[in-house]
SERO-941136 format. One record per residue (C-alpha): residue number from 1; residue in three letters; chain; y, x, z. Coordinates in Angstrom, 1 decimal, padded with zeros to 4 digits, m for minus. Last residue first. Layout:
<lumlos>
NUM, ala, A, Y, X, Z $
...
</lumlos>
This chain:
<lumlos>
285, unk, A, m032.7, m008.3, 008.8 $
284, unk, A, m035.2, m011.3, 009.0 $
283, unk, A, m032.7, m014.0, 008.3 $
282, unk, A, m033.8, m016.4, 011.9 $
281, unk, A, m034.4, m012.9, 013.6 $
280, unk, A, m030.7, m011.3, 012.6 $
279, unk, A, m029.3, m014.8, 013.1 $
278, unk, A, m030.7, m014.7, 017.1 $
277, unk, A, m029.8, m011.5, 017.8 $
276, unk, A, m026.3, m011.5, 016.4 $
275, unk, A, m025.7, m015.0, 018.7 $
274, unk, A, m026.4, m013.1, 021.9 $
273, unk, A, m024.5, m010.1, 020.7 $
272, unk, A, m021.5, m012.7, 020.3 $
271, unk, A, m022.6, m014.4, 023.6 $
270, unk, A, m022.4, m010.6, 025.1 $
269, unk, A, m018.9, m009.9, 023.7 $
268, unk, A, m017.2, m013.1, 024.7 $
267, unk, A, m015.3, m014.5, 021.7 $
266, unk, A, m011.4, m013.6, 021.6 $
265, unk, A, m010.6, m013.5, 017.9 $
264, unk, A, m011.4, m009.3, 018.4 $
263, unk, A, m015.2, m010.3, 019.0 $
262, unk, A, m015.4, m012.5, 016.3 $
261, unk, A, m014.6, m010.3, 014.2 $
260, unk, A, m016.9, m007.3, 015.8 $
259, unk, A, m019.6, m009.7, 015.3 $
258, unk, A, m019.2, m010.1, 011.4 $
257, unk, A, m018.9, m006.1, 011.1 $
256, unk, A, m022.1, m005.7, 012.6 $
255, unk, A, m023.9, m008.6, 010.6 $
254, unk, A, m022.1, m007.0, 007.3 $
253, unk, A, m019.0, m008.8, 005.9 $
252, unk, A, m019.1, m010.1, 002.6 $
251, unk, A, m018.2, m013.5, 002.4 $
250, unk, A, m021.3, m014.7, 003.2 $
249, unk, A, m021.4, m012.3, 006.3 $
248, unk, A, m018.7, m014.6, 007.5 $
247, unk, A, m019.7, m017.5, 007.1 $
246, unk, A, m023.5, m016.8, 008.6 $
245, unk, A, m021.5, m015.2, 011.7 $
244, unk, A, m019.5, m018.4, 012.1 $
243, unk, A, m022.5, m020.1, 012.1 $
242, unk, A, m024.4, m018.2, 015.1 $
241, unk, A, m021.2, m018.5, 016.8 $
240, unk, A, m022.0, m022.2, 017.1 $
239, unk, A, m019.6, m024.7, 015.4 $
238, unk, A, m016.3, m026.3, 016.5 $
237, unk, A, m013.8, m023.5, 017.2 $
236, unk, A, m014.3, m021.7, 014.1 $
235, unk, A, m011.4, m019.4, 013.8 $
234, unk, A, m010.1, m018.7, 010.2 $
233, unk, A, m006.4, m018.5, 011.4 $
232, unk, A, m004.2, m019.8, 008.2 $
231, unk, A, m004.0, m023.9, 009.3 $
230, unk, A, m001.6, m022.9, 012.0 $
229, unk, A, 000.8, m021.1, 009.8 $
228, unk, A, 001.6, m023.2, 007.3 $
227, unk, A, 002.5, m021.4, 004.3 $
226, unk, A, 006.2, m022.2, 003.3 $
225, unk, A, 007.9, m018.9, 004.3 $
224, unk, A, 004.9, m017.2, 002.7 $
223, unk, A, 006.8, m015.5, m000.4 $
222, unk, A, 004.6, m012.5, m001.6 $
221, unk, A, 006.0, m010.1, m003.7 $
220, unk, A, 004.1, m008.1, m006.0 $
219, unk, A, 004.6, m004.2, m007.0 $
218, unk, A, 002.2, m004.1, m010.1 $
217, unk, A, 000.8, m000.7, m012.2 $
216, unk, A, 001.5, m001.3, m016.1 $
215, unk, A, m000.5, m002.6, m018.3 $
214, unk, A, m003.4, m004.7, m017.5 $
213, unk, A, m001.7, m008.0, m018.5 $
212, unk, A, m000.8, m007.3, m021.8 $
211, unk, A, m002.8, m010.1, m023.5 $
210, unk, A, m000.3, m012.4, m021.4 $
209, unk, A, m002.1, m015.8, m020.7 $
208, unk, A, m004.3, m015.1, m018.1 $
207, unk, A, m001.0, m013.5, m016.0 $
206, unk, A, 001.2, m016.6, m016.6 $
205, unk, A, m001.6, m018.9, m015.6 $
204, unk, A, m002.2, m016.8, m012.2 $
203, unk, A, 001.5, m016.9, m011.9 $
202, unk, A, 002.0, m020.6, m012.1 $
201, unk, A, m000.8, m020.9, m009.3 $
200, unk, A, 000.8, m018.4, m007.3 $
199, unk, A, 004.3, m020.7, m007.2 $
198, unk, A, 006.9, m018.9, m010.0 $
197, unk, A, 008.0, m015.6, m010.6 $
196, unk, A, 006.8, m013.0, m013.4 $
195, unk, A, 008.8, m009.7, m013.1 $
194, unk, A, 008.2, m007.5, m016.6 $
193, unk, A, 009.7, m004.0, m017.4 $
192, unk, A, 009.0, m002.9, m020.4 $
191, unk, A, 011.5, 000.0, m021.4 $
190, unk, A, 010.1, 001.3, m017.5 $
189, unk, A, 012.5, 000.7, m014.4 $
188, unk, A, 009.5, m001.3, m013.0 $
187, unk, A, 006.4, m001.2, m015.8 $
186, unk, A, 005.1, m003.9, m013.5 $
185, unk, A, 006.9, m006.7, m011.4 $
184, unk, A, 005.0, m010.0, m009.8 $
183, unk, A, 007.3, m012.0, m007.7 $
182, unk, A, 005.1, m014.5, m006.1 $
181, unk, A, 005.4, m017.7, m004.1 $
180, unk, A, 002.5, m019.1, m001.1 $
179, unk, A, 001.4, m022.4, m000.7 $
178, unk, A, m002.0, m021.5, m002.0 $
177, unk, A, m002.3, m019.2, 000.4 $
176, unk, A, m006.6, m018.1, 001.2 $
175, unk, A, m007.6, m019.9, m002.7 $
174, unk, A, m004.2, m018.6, m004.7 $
173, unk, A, m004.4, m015.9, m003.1 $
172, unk, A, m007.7, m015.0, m004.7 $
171, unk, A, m006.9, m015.5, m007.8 $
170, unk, A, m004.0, m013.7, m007.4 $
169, unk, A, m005.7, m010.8, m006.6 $
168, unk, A, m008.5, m010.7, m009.6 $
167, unk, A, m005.8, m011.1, m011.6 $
166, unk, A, m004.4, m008.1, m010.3 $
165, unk, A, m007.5, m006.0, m010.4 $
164, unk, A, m007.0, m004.1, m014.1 $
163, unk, A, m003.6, m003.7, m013.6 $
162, unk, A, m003.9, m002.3, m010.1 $
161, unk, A, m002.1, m003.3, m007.0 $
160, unk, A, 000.9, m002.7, m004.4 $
159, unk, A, 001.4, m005.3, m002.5 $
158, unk, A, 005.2, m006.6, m000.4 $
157, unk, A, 004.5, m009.4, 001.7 $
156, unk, A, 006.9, m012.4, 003.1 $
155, unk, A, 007.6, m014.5, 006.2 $
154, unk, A, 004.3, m012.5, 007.6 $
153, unk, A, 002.0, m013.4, 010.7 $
152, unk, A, m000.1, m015.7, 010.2 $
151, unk, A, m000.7, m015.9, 006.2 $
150, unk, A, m000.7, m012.4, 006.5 $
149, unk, A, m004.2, m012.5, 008.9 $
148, unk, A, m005.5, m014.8, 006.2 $
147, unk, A, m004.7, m012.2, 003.3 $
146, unk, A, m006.5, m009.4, 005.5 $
145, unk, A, m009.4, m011.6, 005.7 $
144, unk, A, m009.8, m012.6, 002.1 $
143, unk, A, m009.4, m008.9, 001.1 $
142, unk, A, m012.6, m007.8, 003.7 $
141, unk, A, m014.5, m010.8, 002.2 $
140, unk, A, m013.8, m009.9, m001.5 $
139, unk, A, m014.6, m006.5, m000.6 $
138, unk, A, m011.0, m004.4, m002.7 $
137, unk, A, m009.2, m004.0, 000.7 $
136, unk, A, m005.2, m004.5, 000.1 $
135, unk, A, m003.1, m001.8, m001.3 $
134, unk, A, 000.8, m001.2, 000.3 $
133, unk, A, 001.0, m003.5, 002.9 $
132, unk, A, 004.4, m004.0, 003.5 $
131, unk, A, 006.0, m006.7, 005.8 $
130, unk, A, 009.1, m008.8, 004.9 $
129, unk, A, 011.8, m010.1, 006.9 $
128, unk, A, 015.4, m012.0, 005.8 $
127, unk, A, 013.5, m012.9, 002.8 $
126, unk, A, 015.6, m014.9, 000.3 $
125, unk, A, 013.3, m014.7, m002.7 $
124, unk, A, 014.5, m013.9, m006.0 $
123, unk, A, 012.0, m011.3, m006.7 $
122, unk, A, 014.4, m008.3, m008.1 $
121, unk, A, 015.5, m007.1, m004.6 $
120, unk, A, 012.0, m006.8, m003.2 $
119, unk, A, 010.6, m005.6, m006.6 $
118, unk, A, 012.8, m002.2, m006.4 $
117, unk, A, 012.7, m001.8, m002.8 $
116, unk, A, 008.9, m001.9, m002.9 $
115, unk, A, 008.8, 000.3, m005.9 $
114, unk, A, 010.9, 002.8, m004.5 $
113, unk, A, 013.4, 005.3, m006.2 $
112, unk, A, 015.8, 007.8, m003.7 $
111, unk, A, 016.7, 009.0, m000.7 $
110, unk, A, 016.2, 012.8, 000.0 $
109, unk, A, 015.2, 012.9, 003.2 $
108, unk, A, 015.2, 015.1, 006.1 $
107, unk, A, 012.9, 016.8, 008.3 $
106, unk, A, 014.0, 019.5, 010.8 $
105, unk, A, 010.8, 022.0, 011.9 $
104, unk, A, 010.3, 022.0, 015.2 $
103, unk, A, 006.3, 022.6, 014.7 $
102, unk, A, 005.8, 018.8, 015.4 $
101, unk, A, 008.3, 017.6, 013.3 $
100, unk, A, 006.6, 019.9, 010.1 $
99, unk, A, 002.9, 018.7, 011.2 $
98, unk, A, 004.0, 015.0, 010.9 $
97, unk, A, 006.0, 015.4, 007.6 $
96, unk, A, 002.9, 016.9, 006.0 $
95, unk, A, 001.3, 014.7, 007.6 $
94, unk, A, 002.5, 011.7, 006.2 $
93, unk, A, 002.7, 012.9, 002.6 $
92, unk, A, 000.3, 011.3, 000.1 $
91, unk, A, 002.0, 007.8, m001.1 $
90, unk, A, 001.8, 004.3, 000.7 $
89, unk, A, 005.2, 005.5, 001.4 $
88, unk, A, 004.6, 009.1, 002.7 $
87, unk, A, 006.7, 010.1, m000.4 $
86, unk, A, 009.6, 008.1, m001.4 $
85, unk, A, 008.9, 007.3, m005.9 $
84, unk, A, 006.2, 008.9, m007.8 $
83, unk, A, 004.0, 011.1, m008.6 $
82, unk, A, 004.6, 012.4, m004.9 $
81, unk, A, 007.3, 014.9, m003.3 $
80, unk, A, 007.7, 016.9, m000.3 $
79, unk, A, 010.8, 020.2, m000.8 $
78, unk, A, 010.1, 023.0, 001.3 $
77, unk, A, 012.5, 025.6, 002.8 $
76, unk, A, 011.3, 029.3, 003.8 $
75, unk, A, 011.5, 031.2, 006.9 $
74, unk, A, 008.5, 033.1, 006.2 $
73, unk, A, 006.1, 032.9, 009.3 $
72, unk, A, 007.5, 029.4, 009.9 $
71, unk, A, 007.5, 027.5, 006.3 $
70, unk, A, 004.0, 029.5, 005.8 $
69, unk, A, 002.4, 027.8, 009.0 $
68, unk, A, 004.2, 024.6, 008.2 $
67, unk, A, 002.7, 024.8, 004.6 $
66, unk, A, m000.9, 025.4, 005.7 $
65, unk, A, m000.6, 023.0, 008.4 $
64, unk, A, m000.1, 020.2, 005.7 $
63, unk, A, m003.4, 021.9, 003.5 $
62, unk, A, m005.5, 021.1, 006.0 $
61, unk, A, m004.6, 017.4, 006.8 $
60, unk, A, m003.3, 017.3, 003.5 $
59, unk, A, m005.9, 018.1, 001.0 $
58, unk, A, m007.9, 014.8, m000.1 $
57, unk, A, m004.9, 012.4, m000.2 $
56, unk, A, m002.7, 015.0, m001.9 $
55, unk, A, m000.6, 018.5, m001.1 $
54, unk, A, m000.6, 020.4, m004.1 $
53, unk, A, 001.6, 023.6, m004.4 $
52, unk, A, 004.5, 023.8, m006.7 $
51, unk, A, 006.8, 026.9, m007.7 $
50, unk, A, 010.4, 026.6, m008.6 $
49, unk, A, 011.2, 026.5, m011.9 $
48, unk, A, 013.8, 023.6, m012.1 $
47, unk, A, 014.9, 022.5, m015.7 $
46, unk, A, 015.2, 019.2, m015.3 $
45, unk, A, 012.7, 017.9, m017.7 $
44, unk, A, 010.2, 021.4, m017.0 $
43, unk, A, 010.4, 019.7, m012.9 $
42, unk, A, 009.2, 016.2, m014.1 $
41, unk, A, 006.2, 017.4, m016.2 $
40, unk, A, 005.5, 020.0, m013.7 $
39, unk, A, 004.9, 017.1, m010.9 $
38, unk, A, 002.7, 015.6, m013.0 $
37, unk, A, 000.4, 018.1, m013.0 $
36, unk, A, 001.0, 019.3, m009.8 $
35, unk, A, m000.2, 016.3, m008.3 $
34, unk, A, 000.9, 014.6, m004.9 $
33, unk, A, 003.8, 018.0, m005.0 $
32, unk, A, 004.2, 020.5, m002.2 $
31, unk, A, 007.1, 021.9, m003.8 $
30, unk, A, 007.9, 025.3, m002.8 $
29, unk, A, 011.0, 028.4, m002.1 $
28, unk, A, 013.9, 025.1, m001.9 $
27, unk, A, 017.0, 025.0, m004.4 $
26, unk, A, 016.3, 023.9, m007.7 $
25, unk, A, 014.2, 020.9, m005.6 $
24, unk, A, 017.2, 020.0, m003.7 $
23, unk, A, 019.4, 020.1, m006.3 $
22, unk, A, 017.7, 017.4, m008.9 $
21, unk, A, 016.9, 015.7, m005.8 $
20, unk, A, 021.0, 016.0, m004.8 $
19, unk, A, 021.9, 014.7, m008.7 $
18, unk, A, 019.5, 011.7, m008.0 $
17, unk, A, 016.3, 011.3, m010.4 $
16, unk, A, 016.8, 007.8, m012.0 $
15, unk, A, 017.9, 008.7, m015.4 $
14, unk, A, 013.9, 009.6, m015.3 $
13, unk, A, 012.8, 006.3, m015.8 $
12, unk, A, 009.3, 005.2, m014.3 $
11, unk, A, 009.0, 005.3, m010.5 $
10, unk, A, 011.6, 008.6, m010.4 $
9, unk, A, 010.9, 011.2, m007.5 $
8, unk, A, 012.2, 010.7, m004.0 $
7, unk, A, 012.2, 013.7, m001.9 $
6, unk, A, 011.2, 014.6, 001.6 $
5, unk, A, 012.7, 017.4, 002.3 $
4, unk, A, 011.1, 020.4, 005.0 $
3, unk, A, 013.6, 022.2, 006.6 $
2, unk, A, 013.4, 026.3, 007.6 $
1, unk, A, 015.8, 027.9, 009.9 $
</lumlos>
């Protein structure tokens, strides 16, 4: 019967690639692989000539049933792998692994590299609970929200982000948590591997002052054990809803977008309609 394996791949050293990946990939008729490309460069290291298929972001949903159809008509084994680290991890891959279950096809995986792992257990921090949120919206309002909402309900965060945008970031965590820690890794397993630690302030200063900076991608930690929790929630209780909107669309939220918000905080749909009216006529939009 055929299997689909969902294979770790190496984050940035190649000593990392497990004997069974190394096997598993020999072995199988495809690799549905993030980016063939990158994929081939891994495969020609190890010597493994099997043939490779995409299956990324933009493909999957069709491509995915493609696969499963192909897995069933011809009894073959297929082997899931990304860039990268544990597919379907903030990484292409989900449906592949979705449409194979569904079809009755076993799934297994083939443990391996992860960048969360990898920064979580160099950070330091003593977190009995964390939350992962892969990438975080890049709209300075939408990314100021999200970080308020894991003020409230995390002990500690695990981010993927850019180079070029991390400063950006933990700029901007410094203002929504400034309470908060941070373990910030790049280049992880790489010859230059780099973990800055220290309060967020201490790591914005840290990051401005290394030229290299916007090397490397970055797995951060967030410890929010010391963020008090009460003050995170960005409810207005003590102004009109037609302020709150105002706030809100100056961060960067649209009218629409603003009233839904306050919608989901628990305000009363038709006096938030009420108050959309009456700011879209006062700014004429």
């Amino acid at each position: 019967m055929s299997a689909l394996y969902v294979v770790a791949t190496p984050i940035g050293n190649l000593s990392d690639m497990s004997p069974r990946a190394i096997e598993t990939l020999k072995n199988v008729s495809l690799i549905a692989a993030e980016d063939t490309r990158v994929t081939m460069k891994l495969t020609s290291h190890f010597g493994i000539s099997t043939p490779l298929t995409s299956c990324h972001q933009h493909n999957e949903k069709g491509k995915s049933c493609e696969i499963v159809r192909r897995m069933l008509d011809e009894d073959i084994d297929v082997a899931l792998v990304t860039d990268a680290g544990t597919p379907a991890v903030s990484d292409p891959g989900t449906y592949l692994v979705k449409e194979a279950a569904q079809a009755g096809i076993p799934v297994y995986a083939v443990a391996g590299p992860s960048a969360m792992a990898a920064a979580v257990s160099v950070s330091g921090f003593d977190l009995t609970e964390f939350t992962f949120y892969g990438f975080l919206p890049r709209k300075p309002g939408e990314l100021k929200e999200k970080l308020r909402q894991i003020g409230r309900e995390s002990q500690g965060a695990v981010i993927h982000e850019s180079p070029y945008r991390v400063k950006d970031l933990m700029k901007t965590v410094a203002e929504v948590l400034p309470q908060a820690k941070v373990s910030a890794s790049c280049d992880l397993t790489k010859l230059h591997e780099l973990t800055i630690r220290g309060t967020v302030q201490e790591v914005v200063r840290m990051l401005e002052e290394n030229e290299k900076s916007d090397k490397g991608e970055y797995c951060i930690v967030l410890d929010l054990r010391e963020v008090p929790k009460e003050e995170q929630t960005p409810d207005l209780p003590h102004i009109s809803l037609e302020a709150q909107l105002v706030e809100l669309m100056l961060e960067g939220y649209s009218l629409r977008d603003a009233s839904k918000i306050l919608q989901e905080k628990g305000e009363k749909k038709n006096a938030v309609y009420a108050a959309s009216l009456h700011v879209k006529g006062i700014m004429d939009i």
